[in-house]
Structures are given as structure tokens and as C-alpha cells.
MIDOSE-1310 file (N, C-alpha, C; in nm, 2 decimals, decimal comma, always signed):
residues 81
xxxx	+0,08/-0,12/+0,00/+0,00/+0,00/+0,00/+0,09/+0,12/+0,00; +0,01/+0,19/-0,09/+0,13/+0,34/-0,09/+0,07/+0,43/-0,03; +0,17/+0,54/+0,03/+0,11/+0,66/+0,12/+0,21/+0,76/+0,07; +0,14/+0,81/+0,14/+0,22/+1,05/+0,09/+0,30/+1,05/+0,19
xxxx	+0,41/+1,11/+0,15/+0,50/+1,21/+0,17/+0,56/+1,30/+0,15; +0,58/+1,40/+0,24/+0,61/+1,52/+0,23/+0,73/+1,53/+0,28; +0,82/+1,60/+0,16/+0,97/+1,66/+0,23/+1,00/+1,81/+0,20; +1,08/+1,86/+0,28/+1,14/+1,99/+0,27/+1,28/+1,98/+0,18
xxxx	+1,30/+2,05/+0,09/+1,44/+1,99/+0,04/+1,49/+2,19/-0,07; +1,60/+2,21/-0,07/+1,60/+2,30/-0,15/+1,58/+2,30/-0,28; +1,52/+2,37/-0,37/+1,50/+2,44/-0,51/+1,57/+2,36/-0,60; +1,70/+2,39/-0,57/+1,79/+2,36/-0,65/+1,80/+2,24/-0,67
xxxx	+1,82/+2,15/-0,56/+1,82/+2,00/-0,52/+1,67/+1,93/-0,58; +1,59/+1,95/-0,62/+1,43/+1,96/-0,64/+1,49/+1,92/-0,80; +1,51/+2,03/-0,86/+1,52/+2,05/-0,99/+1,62/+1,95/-1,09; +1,71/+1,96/-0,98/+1,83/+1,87/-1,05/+1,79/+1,69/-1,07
xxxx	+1,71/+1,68/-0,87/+1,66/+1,54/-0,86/+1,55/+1,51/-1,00; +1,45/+1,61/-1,02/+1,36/+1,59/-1,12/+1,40/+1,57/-1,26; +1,50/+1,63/-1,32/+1,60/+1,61/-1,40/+1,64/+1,45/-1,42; +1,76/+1,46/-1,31/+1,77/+1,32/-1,31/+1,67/+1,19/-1,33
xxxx	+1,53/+1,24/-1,27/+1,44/+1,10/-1,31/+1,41/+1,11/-1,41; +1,34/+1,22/-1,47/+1,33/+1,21/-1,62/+1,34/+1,12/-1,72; +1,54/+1,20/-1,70/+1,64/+1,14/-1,80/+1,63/+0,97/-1,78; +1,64/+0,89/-1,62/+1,56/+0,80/-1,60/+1,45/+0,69/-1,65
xxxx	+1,33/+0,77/-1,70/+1,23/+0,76/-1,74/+1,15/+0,69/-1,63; +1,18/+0,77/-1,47/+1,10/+0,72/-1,40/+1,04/+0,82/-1,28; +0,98/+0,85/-1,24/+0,94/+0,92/-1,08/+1,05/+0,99/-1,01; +1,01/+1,04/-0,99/+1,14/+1,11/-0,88/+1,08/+1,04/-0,73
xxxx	+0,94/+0,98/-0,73/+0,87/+0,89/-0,63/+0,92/+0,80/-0,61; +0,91/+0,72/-0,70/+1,00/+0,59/-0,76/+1,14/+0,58/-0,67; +1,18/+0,70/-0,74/+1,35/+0,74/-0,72/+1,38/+0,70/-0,56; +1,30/+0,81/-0,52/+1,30/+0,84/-0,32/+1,27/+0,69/-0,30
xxxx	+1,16/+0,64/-0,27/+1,12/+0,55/-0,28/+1,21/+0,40/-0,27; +1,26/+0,38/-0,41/+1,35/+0,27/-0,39/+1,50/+0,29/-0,33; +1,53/+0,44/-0,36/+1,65/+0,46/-0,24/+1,64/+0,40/-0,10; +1,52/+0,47/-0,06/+1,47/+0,42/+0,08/+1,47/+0,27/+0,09
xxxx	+1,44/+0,23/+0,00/+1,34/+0,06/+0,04/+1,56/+0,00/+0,02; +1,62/+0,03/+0,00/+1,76/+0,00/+0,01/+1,80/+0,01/+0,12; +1,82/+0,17/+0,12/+1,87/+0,21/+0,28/+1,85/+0,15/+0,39; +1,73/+0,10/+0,40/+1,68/+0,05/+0,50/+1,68/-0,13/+0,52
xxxx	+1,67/-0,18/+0,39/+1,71/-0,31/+0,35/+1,79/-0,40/+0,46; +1,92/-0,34/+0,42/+2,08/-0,40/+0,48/+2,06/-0,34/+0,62; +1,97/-0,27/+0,74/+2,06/-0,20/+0,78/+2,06/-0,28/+0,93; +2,03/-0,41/+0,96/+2,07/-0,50/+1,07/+2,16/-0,61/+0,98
xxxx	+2,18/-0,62/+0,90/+2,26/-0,71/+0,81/+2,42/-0,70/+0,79; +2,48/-0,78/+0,80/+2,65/-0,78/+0,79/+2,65/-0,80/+0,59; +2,73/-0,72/+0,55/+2,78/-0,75/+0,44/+2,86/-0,87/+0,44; +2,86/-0,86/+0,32/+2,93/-1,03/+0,31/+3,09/-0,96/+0,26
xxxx	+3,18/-1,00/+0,32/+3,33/-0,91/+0,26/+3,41/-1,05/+0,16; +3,43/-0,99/+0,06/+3,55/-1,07/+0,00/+3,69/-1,14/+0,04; +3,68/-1,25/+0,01/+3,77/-1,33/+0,03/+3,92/-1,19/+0,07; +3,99/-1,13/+0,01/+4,08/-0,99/+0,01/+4,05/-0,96/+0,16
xxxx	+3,94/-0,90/+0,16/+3,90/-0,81/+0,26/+3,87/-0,85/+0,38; +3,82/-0,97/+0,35/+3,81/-1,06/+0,52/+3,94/-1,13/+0,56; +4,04/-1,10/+0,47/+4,22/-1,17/+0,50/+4,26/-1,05/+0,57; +4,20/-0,88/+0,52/+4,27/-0,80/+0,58/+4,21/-0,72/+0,70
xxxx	+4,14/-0,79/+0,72/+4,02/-0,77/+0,88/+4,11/-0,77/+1,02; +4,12/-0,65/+1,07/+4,20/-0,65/+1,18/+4,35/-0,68/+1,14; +4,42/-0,62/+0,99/+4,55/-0,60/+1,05/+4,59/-0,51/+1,08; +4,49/-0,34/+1,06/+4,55/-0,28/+1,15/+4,51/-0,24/+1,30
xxxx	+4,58/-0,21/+1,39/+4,50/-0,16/+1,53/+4,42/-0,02/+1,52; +4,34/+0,04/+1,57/+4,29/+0,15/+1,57/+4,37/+0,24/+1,69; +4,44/+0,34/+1,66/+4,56/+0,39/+1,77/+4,46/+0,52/+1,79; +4,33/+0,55/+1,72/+4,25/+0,67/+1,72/+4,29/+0,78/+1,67
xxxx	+4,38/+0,79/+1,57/+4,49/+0,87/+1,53/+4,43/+1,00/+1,42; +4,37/+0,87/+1,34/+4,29/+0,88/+1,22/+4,33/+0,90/+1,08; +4,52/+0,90/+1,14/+4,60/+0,93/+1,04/+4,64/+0,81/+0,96; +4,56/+0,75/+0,87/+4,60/+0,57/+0,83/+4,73/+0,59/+0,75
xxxx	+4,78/+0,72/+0,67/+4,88/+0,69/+0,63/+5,03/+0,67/+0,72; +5,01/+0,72/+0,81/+5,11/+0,69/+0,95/+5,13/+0,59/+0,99; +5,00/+0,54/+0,99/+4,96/+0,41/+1,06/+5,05/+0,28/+0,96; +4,98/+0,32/+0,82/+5,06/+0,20/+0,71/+5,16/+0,20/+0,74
xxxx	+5,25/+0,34/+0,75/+5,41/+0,36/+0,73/+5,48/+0,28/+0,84; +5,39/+0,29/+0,92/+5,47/+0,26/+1,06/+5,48/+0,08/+1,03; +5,35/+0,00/+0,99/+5,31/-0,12/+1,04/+5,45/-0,18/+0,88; +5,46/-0,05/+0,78/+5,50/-0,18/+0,66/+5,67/-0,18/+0,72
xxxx	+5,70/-0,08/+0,78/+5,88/-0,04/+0,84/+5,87/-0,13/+0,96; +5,77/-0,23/+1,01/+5,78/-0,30/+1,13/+5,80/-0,43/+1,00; +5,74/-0,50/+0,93/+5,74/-0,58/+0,82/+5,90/-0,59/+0,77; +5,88/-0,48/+0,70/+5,99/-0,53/+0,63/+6,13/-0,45/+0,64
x	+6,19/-0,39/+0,81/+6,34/-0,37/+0,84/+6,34/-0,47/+0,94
């Protein structure tokens, strides 16, 4: 069942979105719409990580730094001197 909604959003943002569906050939309804029905989809769900990416899970520590290129520099001069 479908219901109304109302958003506040600027002019500009409005126009460009409407544009975009067009070109689309769909709703800017549609658009919000299935964005939403996504966003919300996955959002108690674990992604599934690639084989790569679940080998590289927890190699680095979090020092709260935020500086990761520090962080690499430091972990690959522990590696390989």
C-alpha cells in the first residue's frame, strides 16, 4: 500500500533530482522510494566481505589517530626492516 509524503528539500536540489528522473524515465517517487526501500534493506545485516578483505580484517590496530597513512608507514617499516 502506498502513502504520501512530504519533504522539505532545497529548489535547486528539487530540480536537479527531477531532471535526473526524467532522464531516467522514472518518478522522482519511484526514485526516493526505492532509495529508501535499500537504505533500510541491509541495515541490521552484515555484508558479506571478499575473500581480500576478510584476510585483511583486523590488520591494523585503531591507535584513534585517524592518520592511516602513518599508521601503514609505521606497520609496513615493522614488516619489512
Amino acid at each position: 500500500m502506498n502513502t504520501k509524503l512530504t519533504i522539505t528539500i532545497e529548489r535547486e536540489i528539487k530540480e536537479k533530482a527531477e531532471a535526473y528522473a526524467k532522464k531516467r524515465r522514472h518518478s522522482l517517487s519511484d526514485i526516493v522510494g526505492n532509495y529508501l526501500k535499500v537504505l533500510t534493506k541491509n541495515e541490521n545485516k552484515q555484508y558479506d566481505l571478499t575473500p581480500i578483505v576478510r584476510s585483511l580484517k583486523g590488520s591494523f590496530k585503531n591507535t584513534g589517530s585517524g592518520n592511516y597513512k602513518k599508521e601503514l608507514e609505521k606497520e609496513l617499516s615493522k614488516k619489512y626492516m
